[in-house]
MDTraj code that builds the backbone (N, CA, C; nanometers):
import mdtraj as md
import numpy as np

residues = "UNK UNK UNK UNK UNK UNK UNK UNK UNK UNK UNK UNK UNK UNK UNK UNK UNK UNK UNK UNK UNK UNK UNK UNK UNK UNK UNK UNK UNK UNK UNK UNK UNK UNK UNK UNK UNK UNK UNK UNK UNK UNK UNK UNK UNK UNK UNK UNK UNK UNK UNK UNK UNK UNK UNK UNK UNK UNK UNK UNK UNK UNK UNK UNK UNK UNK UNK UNK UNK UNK UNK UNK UNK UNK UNK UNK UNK UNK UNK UNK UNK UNK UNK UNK UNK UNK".split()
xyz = np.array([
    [1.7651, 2.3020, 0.8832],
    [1.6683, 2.2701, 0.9875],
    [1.5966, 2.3974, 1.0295],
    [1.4550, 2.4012, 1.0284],
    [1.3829, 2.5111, 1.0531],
    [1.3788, 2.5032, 1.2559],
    [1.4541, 2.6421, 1.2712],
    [1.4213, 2.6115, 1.3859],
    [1.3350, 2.7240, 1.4719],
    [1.2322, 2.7677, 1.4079],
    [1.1185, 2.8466, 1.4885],
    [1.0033, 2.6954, 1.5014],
    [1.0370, 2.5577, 1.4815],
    [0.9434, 2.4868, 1.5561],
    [1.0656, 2.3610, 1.5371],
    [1.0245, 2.3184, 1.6471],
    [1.0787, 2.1351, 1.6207],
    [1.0111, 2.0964, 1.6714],
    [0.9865, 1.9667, 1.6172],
    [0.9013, 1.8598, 1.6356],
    [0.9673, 1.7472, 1.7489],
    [0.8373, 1.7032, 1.8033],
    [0.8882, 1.6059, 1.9653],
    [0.9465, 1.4501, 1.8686],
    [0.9924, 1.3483, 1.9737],
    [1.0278, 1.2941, 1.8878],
    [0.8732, 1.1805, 2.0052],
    [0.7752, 1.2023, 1.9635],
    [0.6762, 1.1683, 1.9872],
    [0.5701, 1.1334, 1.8875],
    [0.6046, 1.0430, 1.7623],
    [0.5146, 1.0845, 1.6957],
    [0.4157, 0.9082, 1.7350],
    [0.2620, 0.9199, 1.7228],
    [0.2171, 0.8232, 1.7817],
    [0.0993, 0.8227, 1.6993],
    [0.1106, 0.7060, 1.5992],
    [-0.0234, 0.6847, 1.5312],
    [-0.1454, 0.6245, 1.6063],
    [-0.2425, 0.7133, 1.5292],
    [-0.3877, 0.6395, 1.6346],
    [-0.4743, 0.5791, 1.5110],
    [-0.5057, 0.5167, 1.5602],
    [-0.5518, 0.3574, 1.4325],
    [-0.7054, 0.3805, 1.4791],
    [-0.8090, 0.4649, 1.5532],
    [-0.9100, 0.5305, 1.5485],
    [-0.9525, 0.6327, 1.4756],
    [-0.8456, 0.7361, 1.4392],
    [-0.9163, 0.8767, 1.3358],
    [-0.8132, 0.8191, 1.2325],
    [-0.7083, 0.7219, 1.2100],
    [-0.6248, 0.7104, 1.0966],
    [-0.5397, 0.8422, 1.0998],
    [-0.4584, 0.8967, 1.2030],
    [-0.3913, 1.0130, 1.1593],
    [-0.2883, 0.9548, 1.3044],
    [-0.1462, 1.0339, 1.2374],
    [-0.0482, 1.0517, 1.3055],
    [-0.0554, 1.1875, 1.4234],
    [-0.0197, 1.1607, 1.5533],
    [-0.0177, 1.2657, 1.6191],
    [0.1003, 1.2758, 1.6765],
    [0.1607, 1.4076, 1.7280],
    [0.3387, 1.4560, 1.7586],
    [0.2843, 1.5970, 1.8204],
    [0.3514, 1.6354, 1.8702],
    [0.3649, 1.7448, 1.9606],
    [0.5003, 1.8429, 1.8870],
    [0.5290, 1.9393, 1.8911],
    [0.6226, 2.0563, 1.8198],
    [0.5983, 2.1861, 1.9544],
    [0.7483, 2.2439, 1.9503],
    [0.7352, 2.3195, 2.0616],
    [0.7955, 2.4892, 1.9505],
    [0.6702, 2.5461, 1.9840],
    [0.6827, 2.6857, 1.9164],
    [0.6605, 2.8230, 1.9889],
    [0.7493, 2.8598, 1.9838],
    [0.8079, 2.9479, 2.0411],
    [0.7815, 2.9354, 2.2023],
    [0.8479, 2.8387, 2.2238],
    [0.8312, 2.7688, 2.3193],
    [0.7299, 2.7103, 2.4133],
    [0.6184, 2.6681, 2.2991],
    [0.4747, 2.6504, 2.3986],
    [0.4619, 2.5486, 2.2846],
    [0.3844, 2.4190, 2.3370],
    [0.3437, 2.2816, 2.2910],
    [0.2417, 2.2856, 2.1945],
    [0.2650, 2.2770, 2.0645],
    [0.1605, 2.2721, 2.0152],
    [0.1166, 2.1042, 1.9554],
    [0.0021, 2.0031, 1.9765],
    [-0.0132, 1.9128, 1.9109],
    [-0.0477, 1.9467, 1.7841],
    [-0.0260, 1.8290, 1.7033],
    [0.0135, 1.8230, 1.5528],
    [-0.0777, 1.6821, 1.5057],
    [-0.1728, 1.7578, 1.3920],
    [-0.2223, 1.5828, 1.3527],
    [-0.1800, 1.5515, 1.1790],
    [-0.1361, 1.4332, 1.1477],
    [-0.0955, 1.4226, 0.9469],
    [-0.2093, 1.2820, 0.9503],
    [-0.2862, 1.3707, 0.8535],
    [-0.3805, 1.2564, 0.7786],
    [-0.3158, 1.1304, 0.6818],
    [-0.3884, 1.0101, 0.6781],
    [-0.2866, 0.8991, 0.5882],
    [-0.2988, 0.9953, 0.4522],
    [-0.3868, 1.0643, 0.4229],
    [-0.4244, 1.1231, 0.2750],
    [-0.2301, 1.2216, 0.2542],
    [-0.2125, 1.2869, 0.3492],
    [-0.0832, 1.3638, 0.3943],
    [0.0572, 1.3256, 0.3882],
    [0.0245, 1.2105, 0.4438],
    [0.1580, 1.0738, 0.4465],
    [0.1702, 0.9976, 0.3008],
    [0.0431, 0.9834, 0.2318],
    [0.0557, 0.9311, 0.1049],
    [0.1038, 1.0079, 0.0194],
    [0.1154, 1.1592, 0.0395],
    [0.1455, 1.2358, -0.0485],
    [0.2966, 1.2642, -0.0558],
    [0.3128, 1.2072, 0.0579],
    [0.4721, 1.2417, 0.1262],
    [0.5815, 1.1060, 0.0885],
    [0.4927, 0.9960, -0.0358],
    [0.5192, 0.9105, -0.0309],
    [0.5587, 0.7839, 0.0640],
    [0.4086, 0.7960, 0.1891],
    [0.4426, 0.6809, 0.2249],
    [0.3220, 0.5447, 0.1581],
    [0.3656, 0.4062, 0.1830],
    [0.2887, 0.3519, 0.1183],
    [0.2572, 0.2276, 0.1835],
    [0.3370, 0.2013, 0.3008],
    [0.2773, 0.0717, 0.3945],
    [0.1767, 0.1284, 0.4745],
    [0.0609, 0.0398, 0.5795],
    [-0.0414, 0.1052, 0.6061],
    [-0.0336, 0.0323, 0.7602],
    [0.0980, 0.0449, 0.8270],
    [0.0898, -0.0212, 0.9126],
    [0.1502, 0.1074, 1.0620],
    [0.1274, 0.0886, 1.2064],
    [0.1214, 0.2227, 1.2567],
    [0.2537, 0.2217, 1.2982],
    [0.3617, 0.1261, 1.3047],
    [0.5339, 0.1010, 1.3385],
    [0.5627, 0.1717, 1.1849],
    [0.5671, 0.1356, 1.0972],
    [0.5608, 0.1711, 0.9461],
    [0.5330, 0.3544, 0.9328],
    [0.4540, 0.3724, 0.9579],
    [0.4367, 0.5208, 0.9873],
    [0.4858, 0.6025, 1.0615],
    [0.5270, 0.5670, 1.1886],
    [0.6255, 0.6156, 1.2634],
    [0.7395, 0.6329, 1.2444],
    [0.7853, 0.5323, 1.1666],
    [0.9531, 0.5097, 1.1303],
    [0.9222, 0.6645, 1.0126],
    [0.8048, 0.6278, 0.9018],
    [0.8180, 0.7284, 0.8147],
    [0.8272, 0.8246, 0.8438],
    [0.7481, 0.9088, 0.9728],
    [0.7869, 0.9903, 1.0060],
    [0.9618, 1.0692, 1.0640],
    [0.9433, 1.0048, 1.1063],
    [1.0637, 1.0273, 1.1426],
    [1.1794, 1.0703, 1.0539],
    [1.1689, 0.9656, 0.9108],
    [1.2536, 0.9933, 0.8517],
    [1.2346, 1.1265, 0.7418],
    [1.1368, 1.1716, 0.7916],
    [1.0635, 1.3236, 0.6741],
    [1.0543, 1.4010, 0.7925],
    [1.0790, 1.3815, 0.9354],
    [1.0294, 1.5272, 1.0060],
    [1.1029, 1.6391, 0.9779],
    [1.1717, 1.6767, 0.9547],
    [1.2082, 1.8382, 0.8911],
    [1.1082, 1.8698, 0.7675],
    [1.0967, 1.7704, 0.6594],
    [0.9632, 1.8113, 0.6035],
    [0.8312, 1.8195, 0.6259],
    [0.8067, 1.7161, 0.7402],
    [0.6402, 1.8230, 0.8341],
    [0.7096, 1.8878, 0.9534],
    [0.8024, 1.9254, 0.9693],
    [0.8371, 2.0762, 1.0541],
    [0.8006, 2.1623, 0.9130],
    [0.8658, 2.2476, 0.8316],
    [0.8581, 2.2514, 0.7014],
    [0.7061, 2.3233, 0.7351],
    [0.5927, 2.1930, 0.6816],
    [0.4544, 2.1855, 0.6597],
    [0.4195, 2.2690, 0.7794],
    [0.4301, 2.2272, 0.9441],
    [0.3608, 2.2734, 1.0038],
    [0.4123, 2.4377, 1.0516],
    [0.5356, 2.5030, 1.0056],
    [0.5864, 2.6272, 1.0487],
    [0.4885, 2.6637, 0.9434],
    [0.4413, 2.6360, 0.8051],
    [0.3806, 2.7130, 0.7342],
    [0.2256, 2.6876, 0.7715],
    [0.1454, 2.6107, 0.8253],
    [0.0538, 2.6216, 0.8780],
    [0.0106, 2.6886, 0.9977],
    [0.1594, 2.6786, 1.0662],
    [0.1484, 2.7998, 1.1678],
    [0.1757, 2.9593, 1.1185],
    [0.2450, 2.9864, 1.0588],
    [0.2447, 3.1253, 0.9519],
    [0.0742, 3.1647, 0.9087],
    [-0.0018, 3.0378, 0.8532],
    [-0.1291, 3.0971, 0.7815],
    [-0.2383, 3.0864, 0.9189],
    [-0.1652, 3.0863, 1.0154],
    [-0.3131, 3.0543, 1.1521],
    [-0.4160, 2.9752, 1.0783],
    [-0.3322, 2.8454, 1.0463],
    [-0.4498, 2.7135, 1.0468],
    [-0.4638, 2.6499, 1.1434],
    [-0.4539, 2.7466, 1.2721],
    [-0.4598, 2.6431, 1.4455],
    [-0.6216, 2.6018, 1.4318],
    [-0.6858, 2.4849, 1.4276],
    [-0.8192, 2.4891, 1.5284],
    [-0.8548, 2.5800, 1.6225],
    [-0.9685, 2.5733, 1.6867],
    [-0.9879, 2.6532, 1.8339],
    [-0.9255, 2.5869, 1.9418],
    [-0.9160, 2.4647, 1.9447],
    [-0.8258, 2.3856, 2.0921],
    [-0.6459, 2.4475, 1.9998],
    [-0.6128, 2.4882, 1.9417],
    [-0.4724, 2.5456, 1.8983],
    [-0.4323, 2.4001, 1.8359],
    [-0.4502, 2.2941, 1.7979],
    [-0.4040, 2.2200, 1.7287],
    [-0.3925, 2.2134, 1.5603],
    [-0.2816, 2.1372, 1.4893],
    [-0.2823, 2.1527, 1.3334],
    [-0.2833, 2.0483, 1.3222],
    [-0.3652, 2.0330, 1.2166],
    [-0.3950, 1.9208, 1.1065],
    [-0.3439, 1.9218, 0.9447],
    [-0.2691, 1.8555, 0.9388],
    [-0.1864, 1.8834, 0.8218],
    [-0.2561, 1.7694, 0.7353],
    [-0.3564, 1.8115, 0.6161],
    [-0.4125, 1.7115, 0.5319],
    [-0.4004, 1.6846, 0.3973],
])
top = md.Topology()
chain = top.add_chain()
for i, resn in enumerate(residues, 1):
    res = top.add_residue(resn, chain, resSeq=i)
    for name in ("N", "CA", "C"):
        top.add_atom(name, md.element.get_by_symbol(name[0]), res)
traj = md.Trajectory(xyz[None], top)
């Protein structure tokens, strides 16, 4: 378990931009987190439903902790400090 970030157990699909959003607390400050379906498909998920995605998450979050400690390593923050993992 990577623990310079963990992930909230907040993860909440929005069925408007099609992306999963979760919150991760690094080095002890909140950072939001967005995974594109393009991201999740790659991660082998394959139902397209937003209960369905959540569960998936869940069951891979150490592998987008994983994803997002290394997006935080390459300062892929946006300007509002958020990551988009695509």
């Amino acid at each position: 378990m990577n623990q310079s970030i963990l992930c909230n157990d907040d993860f909440c699909w929005d069925d408007a931009v099609s992306q999963m959003r979760f919150t991760a607390l690094v080095g002890g400050a909140v950072v939001t987190c967005y995974l594109s379906m393009s991201y999740l498909e790659r991660a082998g998920f394959g139902e397209k439903t937003s209960r369905a995605a959540v569960t998936y998450c869940e069951m891979i979050q150490f592998d987008i902790e994983e994803d997002a400690q290394k997006a935080i390593a390459e300062e892929r923050l946006d300007e509002s400090g958020a990551i988009y993992l695509t």
